[in-house]
N, C-alpha and C positions, 0 to 999 in steps of 0.2 A: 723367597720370592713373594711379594705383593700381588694380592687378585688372580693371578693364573698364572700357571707351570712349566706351557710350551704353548707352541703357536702347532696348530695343524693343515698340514699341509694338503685339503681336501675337503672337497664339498659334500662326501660321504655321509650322510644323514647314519647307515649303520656306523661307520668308526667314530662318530658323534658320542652313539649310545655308550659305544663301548666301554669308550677314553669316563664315561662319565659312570658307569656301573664302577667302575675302578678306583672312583673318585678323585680323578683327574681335573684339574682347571686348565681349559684352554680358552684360546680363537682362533679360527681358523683363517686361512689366508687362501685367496686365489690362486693356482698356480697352472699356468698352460706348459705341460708338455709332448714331446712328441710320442706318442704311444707304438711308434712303426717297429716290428721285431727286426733287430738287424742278421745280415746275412752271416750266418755261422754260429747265431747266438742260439745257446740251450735256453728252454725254458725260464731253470733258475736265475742262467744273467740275466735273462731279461727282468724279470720278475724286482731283480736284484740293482737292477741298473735303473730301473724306473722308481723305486723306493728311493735313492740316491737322489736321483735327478729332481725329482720335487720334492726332497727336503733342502737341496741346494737351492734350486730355486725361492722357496719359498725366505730362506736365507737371506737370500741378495735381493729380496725386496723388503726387508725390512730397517727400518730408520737404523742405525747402530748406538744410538741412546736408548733403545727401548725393546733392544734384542733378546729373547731367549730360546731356547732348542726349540728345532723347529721338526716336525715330524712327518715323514712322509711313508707311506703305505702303497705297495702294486697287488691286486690278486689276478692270477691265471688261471684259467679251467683247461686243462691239459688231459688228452687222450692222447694214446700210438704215439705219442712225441710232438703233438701239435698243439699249439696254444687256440684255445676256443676263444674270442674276444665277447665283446658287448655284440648281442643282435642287429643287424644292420635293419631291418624289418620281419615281418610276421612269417614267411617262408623261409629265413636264415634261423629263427629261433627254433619254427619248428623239426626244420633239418639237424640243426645242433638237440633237440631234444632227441628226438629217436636215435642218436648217433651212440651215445652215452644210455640209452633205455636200456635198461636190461644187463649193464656191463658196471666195472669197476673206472673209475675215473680219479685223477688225480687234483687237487688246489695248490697252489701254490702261491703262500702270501709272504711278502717280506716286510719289514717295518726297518726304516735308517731315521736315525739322529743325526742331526749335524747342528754344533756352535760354534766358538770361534776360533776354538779349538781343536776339536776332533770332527769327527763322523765316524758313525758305524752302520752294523746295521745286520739284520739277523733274519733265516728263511725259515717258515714254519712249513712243512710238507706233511698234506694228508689224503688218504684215499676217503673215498665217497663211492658206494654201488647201491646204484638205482634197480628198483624191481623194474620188470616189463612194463613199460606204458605207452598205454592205449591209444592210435593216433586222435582218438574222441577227448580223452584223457589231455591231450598236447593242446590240440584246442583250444579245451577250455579252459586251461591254465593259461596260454595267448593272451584271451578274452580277459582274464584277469586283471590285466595291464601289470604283474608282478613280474613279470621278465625282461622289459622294455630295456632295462640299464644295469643288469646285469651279467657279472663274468659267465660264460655259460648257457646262459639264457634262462636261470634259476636263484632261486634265494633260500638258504637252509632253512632262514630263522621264518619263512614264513610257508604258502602253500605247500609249496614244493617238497616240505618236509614227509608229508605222506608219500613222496616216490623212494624215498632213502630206507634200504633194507640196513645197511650197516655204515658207520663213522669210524674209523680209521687213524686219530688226530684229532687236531685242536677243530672245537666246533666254533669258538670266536675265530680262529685261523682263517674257517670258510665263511664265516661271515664278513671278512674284511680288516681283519684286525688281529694276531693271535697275540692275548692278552700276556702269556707267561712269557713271550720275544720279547714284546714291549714294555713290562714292567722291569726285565733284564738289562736293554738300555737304558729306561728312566733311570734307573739306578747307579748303571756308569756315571749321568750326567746329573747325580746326585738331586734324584728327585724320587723320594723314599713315596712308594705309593701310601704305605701305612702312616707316614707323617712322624715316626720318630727316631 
């Protein structure tokens, strides 16, 4: 393949990084889906069904002279069986912070390929337990502006990493991307990360 390896399917500044620590060539592509859990669905479909969904999507909007895999990425913060989404405002994050203080929580990141060929697509599942933190502690991380668009209403790779007593799993996982999923697909779809 000439110039870059897949198209990604997300505006992810993290799975940006990631794809590119791996040495990855992409672009990424816009892709609107609908993020609503449906009725009956576990965690994993979901997780699993939205990795799917915008990699198809991002699929069928590309020219078909100039297609290659296309990658699409979900992550969920899941406690008790409940998916934590992005923060709606500063008293949904700091409720989802104290909810998860002090407790073990689970991520849940899926990454699907799809070309014109196939699709797949793979879950990476890891626990996360945060020490106790302090509702002064919640604030300030708030204030941070570090939680705003996050699963959760946390980022590993950044503040929030001082409330993490123990990792459990893939730490690119929790950051939006688990690198060893992904280079396991690229590989089906014959995109050798090491190049030989």
């Amino acid at each position: 393949m000439q110039g870059f390896h897949i198209y990604l399917a997300s505006s992810s500044p993290r799975r940006r990084t990631l794809l590119e620590q791996i040495g990855i060539r992409y672009r990424t592509l816009a892709v609107d889906v609908d993020e609503g859990v449906h009725l009956y669905e576990t965690p994993e479909m979901y997780v699993l069904r939205l990795a799917l969904e915008k990699a198809r999507a991002g699929w069928r909007s590309l020219d078909p002279q100039t297609r290659r895999p296309v990658l699409g990425a979900d992550t969920a913060v899941v406690i008790d069986g409940e998916v934590l989404g992005k923060p709606h405002d500063r008293e949904h994050a700091l409720a989802m912070l104290a909810r998860i203080s002090g407790r073990g929580h689970q991520v849940l990141t899926a990454v699907a390929l799809v070309d014109d060929e196939r699709e797949a697509a793979r879950l990476s599942v890891s626990t996360v337990t945060f020490r106790a933190i302090a509702a002064a502690e919640r604030e300030a991380y708030w204030d941070s502006g570090e939680p705003f668009d996050k699963a959760g209403g946390y980022a590993i790779q950044g503040r929030a990493a001082v409330f993490i007593s123990r990792l459990e799993g893939s730490f690119s996982g929790v950051m939006g991307l688990p690198l060893y999923e992904t280079a396991e697909l690229l590989g089906e779809f014959g995109v050798d990360v090491f190049g030989y």
